[in-house]
MIGU-346564 format. One record per atom (N, C-alpha, C): residue number from 1; atom name; z negated, x negated, y negated; residue in three letters. Coordinates in nm, 3 decimals. Atoms other than C-alpha are relative to their C-alpha. Last residue first. Example, Ala and Ser with C-alpha at 12.3 -4.5 7.8 and 13.67 -1.06 7.14 Angstrom:
<atoms>
(2, 'N', (0.006, 0.082, 0.119), 'SER')
(2, 'CA', (-0.714, -1.367, 0.106), 'SER')
(2, 'C', (-0.073, 0.077, -0.109), 'SER')
(1, 'N', (0.000, -0.089, 0.119), 'ALA')
(1, 'CA', (-0.780, -1.230, 0.450), 'ALA')
(1, 'C', (0.000, -0.090, -0.120), 'ALA')
</atoms>
This chain:
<atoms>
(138, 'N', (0.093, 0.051, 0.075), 'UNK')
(138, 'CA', (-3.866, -3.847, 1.250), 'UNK')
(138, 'C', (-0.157, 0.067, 0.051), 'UNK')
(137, 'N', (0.145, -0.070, -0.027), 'UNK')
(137, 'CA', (-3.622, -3.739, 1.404), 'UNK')
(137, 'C', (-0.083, -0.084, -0.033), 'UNK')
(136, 'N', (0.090, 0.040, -0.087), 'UNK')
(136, 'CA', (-3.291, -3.882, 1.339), 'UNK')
(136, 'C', (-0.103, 0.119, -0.019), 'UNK')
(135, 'N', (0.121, -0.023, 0.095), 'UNK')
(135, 'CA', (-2.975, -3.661, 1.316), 'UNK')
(135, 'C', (-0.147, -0.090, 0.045), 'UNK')
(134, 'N', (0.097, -0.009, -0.069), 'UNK')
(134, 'CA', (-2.642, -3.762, 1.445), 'UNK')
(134, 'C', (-0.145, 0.011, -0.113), 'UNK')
(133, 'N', (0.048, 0.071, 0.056), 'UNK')
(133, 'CA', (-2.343, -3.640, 1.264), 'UNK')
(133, 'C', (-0.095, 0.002, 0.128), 'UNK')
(132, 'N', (0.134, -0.012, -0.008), 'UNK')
(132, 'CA', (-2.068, -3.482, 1.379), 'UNK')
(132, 'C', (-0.042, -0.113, -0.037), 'UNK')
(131, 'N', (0.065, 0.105, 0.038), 'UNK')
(131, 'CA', (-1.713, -3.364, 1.207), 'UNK')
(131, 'C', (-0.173, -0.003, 0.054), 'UNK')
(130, 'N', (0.160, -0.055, -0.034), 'UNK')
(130, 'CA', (-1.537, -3.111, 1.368), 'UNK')
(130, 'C', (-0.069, -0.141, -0.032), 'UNK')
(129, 'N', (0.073, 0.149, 0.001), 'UNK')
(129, 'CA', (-1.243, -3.088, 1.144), 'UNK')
(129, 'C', (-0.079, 0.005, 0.069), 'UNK')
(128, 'N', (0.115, 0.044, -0.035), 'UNK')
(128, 'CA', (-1.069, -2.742, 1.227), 'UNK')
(128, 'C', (-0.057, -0.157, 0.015), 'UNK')
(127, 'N', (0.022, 0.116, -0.116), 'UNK')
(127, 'CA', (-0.721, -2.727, 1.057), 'UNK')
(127, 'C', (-0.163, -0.036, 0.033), 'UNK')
(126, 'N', (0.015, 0.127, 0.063), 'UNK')
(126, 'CA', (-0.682, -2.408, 0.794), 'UNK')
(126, 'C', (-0.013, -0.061, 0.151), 'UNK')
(125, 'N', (0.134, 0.034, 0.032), 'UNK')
(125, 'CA', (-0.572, -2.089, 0.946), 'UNK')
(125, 'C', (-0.004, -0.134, -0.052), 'UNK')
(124, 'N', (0.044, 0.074, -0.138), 'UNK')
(124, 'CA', (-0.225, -1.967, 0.861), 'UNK')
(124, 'C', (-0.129, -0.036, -0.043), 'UNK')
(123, 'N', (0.073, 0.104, 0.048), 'UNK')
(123, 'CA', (-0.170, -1.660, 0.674), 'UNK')
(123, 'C', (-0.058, -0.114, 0.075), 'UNK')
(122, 'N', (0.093, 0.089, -0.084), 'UNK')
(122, 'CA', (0.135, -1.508, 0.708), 'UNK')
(122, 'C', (-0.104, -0.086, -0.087), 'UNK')
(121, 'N', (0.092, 0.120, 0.048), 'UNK')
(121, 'CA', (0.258, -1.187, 0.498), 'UNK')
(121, 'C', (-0.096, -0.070, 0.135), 'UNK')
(120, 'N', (0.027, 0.099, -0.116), 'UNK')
(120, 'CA', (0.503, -0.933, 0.603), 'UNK')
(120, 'C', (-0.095, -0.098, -0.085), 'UNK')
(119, 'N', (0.025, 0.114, 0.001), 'UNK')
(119, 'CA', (0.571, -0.658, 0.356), 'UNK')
(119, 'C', (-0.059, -0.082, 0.099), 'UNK')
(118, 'N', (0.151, 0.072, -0.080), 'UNK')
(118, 'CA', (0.748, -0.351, 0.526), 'UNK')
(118, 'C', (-0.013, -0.180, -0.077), 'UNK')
(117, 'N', (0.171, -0.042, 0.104), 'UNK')
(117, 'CA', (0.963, -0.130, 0.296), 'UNK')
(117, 'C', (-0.121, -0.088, 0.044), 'UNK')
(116, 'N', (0.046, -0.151, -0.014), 'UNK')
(116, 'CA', (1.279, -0.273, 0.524), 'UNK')
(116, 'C', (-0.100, 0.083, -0.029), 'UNK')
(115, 'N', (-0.067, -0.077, -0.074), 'UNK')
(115, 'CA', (1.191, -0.578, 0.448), 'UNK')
(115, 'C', (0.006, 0.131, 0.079), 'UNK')
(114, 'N', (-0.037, -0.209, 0.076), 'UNK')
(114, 'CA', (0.963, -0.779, 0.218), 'UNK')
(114, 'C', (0.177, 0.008, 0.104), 'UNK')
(113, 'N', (-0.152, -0.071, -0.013), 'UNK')
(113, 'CA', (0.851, -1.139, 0.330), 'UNK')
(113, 'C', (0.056, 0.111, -0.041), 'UNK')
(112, 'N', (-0.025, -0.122, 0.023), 'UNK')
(112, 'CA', (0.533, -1.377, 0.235), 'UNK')
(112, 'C', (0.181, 0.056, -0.037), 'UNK')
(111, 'N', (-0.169, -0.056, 0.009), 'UNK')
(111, 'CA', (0.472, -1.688, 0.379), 'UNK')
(111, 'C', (-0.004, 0.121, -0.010), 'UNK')
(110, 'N', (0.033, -0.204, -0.026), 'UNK')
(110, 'CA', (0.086, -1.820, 0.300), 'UNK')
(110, 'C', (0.157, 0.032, -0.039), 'UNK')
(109, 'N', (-0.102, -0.003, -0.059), 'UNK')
(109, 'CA', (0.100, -2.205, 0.302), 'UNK')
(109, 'C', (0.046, 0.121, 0.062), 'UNK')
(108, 'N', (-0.145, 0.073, -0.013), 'UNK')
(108, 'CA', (-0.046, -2.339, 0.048), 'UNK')
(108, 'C', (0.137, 0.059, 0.025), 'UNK')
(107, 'N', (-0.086, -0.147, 0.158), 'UNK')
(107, 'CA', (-0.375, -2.031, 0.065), 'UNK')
(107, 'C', (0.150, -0.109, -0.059), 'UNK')
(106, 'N', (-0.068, 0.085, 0.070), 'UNK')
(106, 'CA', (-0.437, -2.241, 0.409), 'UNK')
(106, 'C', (0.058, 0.060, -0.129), 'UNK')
(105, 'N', (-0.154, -0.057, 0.025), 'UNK')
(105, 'CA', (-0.658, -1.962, 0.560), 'UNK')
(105, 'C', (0.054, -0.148, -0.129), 'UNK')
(104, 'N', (-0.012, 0.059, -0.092), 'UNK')
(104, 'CA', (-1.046, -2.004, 0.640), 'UNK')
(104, 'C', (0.177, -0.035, 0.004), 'UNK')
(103, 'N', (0.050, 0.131, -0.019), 'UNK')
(103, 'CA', (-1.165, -1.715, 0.449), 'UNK')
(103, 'C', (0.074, -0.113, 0.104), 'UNK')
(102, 'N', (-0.017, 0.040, -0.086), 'UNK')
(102, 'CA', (-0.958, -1.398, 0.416), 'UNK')
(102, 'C', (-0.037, -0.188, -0.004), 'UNK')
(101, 'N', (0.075, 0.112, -0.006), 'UNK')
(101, 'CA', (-1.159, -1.128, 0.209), 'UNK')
(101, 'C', (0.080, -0.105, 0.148), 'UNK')
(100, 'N', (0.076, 0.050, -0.119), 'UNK')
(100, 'CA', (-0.880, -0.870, 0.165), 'UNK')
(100, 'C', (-0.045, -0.111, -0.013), 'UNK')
(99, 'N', (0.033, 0.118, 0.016), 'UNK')
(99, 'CA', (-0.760, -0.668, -0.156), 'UNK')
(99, 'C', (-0.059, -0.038, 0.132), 'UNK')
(98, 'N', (0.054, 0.052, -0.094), 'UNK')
(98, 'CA', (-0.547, -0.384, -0.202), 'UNK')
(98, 'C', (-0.031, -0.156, 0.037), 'UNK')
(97, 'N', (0.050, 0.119, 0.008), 'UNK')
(97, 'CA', (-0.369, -0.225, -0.492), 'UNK')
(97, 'C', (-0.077, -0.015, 0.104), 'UNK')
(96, 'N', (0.102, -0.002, -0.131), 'UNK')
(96, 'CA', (-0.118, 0.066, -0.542), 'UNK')
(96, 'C', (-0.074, -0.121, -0.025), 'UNK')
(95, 'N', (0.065, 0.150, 0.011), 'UNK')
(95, 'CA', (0.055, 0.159, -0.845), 'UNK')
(95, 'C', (-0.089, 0.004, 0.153), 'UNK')
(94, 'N', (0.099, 0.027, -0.093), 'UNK')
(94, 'CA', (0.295, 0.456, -0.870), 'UNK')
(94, 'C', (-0.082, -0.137, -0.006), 'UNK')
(93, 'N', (0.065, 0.122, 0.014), 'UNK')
(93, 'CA', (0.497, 0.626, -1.150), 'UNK')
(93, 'C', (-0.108, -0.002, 0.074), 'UNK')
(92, 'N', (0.111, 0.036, -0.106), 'UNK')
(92, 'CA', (0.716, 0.892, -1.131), 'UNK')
(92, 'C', (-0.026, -0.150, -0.065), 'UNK')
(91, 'N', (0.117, 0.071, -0.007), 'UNK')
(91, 'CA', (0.934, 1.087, -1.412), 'UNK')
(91, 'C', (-0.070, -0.051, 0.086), 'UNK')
(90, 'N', (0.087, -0.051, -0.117), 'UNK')
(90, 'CA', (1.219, 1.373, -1.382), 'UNK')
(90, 'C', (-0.051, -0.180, 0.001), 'UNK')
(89, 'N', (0.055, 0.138, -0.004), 'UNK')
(89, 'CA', (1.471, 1.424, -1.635), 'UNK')
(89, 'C', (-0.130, 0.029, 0.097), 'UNK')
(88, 'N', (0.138, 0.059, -0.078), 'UNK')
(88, 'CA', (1.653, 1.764, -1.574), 'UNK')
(88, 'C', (-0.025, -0.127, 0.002), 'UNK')
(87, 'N', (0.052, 0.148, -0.026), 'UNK')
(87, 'CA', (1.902, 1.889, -1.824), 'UNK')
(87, 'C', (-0.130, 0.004, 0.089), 'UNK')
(86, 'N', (0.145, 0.092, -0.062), 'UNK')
(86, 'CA', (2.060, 2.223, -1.801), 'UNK')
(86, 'C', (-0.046, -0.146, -0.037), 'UNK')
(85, 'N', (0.019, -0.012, 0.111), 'UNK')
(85, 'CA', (2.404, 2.385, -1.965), 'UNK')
(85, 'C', (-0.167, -0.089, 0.017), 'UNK')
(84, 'N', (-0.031, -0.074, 0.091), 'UNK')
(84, 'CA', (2.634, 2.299, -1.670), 'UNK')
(84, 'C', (-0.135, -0.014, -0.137), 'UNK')
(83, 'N', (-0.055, -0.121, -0.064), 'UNK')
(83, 'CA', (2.406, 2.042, -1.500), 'UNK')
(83, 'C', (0.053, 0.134, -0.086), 'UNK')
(82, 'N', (-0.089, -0.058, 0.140), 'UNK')
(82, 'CA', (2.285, 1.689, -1.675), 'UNK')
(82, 'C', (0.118, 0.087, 0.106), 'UNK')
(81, 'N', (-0.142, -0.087, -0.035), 'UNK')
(81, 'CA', (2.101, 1.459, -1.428), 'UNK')
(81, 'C', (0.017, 0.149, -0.075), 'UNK')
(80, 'N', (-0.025, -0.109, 0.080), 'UNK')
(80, 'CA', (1.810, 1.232, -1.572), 'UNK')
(80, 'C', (0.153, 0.018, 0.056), 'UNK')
(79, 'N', (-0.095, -0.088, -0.027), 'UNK')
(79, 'CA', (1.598, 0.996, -1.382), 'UNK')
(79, 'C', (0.056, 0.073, -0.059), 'UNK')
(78, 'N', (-0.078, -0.083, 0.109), 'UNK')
(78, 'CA', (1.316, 0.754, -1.451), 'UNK')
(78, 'C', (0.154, 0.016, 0.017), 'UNK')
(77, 'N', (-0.147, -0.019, -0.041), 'UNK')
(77, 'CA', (1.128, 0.525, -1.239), 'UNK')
(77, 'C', (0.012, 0.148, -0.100), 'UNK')
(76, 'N', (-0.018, -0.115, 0.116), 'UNK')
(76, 'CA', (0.797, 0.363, -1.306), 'UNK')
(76, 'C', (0.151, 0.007, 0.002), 'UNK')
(75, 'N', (-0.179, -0.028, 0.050), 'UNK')
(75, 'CA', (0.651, 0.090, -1.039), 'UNK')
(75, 'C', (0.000, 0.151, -0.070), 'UNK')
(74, 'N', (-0.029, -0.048, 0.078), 'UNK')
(74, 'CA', (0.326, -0.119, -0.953), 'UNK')
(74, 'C', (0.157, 0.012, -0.074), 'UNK')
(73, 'N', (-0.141, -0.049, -0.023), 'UNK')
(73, 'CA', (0.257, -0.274, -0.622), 'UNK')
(73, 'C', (0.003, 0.080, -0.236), 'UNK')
(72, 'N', (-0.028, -0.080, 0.072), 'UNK')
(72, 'CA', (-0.050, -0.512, -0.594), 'UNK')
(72, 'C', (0.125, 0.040, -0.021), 'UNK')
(71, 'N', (-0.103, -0.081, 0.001), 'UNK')
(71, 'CA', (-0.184, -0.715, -0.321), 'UNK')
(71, 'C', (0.028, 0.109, -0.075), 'UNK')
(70, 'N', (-0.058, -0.127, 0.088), 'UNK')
(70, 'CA', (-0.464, -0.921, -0.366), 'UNK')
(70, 'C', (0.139, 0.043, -0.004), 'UNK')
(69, 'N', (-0.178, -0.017, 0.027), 'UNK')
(69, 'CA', (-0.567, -1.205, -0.112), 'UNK')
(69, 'C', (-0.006, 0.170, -0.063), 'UNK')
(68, 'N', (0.004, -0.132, -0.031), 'UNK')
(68, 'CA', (-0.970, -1.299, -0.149), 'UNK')
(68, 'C', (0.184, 0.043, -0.009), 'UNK')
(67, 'N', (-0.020, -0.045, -0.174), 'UNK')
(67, 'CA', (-1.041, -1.635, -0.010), 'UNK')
(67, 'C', (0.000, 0.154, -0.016), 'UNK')
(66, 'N', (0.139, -0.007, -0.082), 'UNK')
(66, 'CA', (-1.170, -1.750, -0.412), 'UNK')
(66, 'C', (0.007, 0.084, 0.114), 'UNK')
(65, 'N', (0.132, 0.065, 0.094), 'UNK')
(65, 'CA', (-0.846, -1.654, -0.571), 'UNK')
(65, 'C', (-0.115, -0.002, 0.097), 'UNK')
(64, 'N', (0.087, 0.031, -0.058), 'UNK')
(64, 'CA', (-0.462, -1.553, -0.408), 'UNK')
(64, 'C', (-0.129, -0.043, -0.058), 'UNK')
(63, 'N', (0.079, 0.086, 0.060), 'UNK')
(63, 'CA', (-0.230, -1.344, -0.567), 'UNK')
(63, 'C', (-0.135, -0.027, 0.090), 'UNK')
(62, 'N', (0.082, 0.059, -0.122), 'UNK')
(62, 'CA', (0.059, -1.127, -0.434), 'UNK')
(62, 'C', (-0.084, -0.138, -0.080), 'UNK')
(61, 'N', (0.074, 0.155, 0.021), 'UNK')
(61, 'CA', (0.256, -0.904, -0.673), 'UNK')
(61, 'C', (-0.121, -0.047, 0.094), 'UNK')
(60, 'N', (0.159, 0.089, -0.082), 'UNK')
(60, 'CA', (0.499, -0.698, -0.553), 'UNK')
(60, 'C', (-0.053, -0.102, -0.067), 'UNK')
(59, 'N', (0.152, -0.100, 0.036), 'UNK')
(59, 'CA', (0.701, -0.473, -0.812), 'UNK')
(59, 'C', (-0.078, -0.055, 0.070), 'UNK')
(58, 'N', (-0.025, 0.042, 0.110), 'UNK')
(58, 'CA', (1.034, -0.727, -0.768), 'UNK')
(58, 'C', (-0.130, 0.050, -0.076), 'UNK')
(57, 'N', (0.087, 0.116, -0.069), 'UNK')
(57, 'CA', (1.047, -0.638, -0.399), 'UNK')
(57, 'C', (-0.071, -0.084, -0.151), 'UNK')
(56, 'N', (-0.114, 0.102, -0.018), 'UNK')
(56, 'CA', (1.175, -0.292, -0.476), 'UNK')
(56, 'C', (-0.098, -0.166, -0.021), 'UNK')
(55, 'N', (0.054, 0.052, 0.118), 'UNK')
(55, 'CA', (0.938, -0.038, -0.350), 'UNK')
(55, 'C', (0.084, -0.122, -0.003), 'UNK')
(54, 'N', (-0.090, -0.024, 0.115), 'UNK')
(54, 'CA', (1.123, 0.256, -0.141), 'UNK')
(54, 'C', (-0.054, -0.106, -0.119), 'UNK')
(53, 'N', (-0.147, -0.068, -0.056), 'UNK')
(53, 'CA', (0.840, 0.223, 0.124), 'UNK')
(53, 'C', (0.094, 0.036, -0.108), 'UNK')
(52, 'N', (-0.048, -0.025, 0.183), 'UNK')
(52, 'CA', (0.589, -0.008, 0.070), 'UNK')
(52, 'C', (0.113, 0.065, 0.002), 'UNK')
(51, 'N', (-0.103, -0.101, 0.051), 'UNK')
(51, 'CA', (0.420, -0.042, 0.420), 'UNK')
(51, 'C', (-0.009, 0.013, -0.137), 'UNK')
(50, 'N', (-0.015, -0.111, 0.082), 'UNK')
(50, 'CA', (0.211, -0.366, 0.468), 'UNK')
(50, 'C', (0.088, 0.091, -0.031), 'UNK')
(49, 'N', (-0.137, -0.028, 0.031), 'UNK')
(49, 'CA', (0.206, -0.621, 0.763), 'UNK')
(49, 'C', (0.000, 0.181, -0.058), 'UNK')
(48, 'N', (0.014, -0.092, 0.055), 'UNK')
(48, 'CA', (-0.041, -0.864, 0.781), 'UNK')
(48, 'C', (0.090, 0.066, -0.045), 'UNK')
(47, 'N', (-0.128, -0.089, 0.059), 'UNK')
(47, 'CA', (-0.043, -1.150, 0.995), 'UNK')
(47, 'C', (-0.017, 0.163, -0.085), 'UNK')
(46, 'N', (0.003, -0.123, -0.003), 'UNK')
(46, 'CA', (-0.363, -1.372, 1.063), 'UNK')
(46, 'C', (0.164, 0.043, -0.070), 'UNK')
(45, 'N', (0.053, -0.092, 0.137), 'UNK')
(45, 'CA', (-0.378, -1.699, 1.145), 'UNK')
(45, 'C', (-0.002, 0.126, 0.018), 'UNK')
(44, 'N', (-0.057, 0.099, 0.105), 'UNK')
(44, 'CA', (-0.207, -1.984, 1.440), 'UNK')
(44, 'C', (-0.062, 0.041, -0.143), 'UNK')
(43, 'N', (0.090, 0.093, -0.030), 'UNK')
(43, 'CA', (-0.416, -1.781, 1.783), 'UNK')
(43, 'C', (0.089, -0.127, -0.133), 'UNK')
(42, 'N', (-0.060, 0.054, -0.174), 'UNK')
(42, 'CA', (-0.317, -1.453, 1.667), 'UNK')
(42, 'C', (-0.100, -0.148, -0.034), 'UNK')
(41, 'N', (-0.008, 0.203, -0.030), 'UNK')
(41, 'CA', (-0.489, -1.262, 1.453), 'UNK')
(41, 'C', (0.034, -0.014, 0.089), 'UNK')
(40, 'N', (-0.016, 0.116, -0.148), 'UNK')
(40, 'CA', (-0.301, -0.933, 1.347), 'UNK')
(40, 'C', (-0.106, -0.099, -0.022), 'UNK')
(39, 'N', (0.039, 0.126, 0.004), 'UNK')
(39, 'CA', (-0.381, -0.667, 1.048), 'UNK')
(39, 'C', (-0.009, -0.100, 0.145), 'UNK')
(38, 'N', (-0.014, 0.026, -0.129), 'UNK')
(38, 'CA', (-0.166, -0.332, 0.999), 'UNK')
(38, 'C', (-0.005, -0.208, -0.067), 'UNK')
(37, 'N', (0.003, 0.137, -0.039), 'UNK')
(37, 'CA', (-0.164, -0.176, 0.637), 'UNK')
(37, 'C', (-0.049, -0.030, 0.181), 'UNK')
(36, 'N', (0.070, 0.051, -0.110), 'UNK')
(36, 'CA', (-0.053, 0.132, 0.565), 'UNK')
(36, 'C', (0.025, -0.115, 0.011), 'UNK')
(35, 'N', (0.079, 0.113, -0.016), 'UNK')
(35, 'CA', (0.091, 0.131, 0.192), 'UNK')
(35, 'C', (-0.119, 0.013, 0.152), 'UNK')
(34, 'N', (-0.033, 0.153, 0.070), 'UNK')
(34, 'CA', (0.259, 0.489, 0.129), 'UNK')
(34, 'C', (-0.165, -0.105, 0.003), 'UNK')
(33, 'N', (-0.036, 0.099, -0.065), 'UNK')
(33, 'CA', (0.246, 0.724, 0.405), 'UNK')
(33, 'C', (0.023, -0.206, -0.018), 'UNK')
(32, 'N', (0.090, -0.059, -0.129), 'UNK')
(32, 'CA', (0.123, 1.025, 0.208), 'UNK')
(32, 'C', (-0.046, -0.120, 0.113), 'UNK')
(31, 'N', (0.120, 0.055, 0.011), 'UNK')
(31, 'CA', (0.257, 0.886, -0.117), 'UNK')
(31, 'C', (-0.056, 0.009, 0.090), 'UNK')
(30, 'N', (0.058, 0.162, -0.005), 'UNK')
(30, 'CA', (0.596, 0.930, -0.007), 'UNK')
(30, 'C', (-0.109, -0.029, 0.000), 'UNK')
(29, 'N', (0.025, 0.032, -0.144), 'UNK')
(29, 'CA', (0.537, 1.323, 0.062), 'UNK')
(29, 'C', (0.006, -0.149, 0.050), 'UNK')
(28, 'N', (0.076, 0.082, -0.025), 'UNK')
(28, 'CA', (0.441, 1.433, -0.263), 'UNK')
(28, 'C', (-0.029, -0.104, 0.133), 'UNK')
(27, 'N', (0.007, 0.136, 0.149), 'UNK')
(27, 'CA', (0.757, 1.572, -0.423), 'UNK')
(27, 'C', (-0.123, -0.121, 0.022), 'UNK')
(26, 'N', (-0.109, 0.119, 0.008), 'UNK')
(26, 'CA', (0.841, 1.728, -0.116), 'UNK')
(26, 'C', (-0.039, -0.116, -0.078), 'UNK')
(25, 'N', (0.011, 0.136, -0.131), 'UNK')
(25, 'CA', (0.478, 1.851, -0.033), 'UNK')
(25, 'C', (0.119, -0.082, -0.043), 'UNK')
(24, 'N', (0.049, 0.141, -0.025), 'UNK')
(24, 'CA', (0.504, 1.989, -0.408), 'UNK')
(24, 'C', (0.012, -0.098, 0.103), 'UNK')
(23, 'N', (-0.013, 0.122, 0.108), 'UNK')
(23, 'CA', (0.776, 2.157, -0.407), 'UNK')
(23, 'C', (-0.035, -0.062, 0.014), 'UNK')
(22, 'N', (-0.130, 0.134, -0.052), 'UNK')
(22, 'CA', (0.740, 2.317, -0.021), 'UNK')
(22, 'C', (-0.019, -0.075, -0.162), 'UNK')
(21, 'N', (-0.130, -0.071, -0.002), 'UNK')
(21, 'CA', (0.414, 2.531, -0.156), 'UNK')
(21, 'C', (0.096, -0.157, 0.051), 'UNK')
(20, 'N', (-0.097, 0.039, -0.114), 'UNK')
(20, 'CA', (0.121, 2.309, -0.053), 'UNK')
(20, 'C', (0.111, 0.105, 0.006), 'UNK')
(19, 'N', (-0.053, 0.132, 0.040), 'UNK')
(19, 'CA', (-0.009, 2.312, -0.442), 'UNK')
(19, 'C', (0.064, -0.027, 0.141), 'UNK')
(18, 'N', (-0.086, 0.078, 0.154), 'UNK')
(18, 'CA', (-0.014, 2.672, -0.504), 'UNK')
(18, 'C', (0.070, -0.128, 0.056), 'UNK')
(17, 'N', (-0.140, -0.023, -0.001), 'UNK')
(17, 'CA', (-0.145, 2.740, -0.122), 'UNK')
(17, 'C', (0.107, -0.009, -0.144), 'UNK')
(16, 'N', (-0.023, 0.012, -0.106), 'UNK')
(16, 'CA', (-0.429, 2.574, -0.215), 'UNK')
(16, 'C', (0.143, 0.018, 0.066), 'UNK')
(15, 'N', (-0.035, 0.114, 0.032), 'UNK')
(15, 'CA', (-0.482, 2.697, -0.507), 'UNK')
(15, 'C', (0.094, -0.102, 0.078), 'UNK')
(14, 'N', (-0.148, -0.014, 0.091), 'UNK')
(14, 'CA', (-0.474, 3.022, -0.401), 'UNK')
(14, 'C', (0.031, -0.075, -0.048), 'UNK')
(13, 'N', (-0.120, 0.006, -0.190), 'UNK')
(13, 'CA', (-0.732, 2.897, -0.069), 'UNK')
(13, 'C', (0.104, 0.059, -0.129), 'UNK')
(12, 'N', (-0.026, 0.172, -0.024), 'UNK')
(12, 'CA', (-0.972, 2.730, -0.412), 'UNK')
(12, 'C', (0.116, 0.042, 0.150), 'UNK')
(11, 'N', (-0.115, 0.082, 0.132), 'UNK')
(11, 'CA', (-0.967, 3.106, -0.572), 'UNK')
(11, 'C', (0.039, -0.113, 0.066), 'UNK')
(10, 'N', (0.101, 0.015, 0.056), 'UNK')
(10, 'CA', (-1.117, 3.310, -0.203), 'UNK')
(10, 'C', (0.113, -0.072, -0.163), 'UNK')
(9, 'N', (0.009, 0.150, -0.013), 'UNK')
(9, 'CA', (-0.889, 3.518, -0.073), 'UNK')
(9, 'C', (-0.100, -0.041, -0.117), 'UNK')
(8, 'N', (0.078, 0.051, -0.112), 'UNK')
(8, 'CA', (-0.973, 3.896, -0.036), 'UNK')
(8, 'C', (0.000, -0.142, -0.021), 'UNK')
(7, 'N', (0.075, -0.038, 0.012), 'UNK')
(7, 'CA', (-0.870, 4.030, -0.414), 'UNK')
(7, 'C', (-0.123, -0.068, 0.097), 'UNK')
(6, 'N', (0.066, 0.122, 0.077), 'UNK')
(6, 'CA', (-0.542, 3.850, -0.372), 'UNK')
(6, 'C', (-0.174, 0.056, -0.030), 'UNK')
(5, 'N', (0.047, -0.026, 0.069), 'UNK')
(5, 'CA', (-0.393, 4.020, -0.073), 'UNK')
(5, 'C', (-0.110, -0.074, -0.129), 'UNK')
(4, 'N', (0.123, 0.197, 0.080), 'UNK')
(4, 'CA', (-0.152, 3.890, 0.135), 'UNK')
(4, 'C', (-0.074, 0.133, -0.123), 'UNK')
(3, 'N', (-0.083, 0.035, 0.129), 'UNK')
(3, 'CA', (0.011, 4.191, 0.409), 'UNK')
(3, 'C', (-0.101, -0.076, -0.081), 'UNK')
(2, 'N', (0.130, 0.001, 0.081), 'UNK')
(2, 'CA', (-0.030, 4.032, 0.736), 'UNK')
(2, 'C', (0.058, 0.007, -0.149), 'UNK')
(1, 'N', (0.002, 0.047, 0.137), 'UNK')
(1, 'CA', (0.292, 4.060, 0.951), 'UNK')
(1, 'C', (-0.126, 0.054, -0.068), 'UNK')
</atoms>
């Protein structure tokens, strides 16, 4: 056993250990994990399948403009439990946002799912025309 001395550490390693006491990690440990994204093409579009973990489906917003798809989460929760003489209310609020350039994509016919924290979103590709021309020369 190392006894702790505050004289030797530097200020930013007491901080440090301040903020990775157990409270915080608990209190911070959704965000850690919150919104990985995971991007497919197959050979019909692309699939995209976003973690939202505890976000109720009602906080997604999904908007498409000029081949860029936007994904936005925004939520505010509020708690209060009432112990012998105590009150604890207890506050969060998260927003996430993420945007991808996806050219080429039927923005019609884009199926979007929510389950189990995981959003699903298809984007199919548009239909290749190959239109030719002949060129003279001149």
């Amino acid at each position: 056993m190392v006894r702790f001395n505050l004289s030797t550490r530097p200020t930013s390693s007491l901080l440090d250990t301040f903020f990775m006491d157990d409270f915080f990690s608990d209190r911070f440990a959704p965000f850690s994990s919150f919104a990985g994204v995971d991007v497919i093409k197959n050979e019909s579009g692309y699939e995209l399948h976003v973690d939202l973990p505890g976000v109720n489906k009602e906080n997604i917003v999904i908007d498409m403009k000029d081949d860029i798809l936007s994904i936005k989460v925004s939520e505010q929760n509020e708690s209060e439990t009432k112990e012998k003489n105590y009150v604890i209310r207890q506050r969060s609020a998260r927003q996430f946002s993420r945007s991808f350039k996806v050219a080429g994509v039927q923005e019609d016919n884009i199926i979007a799912s929510y389950e189990n924290g995981v959003l699903k979103l298809e984007l199919p590709f548009k239909e290749k025309i190959e239109v030719s021309r002949k060129i003279e020369v001149k």
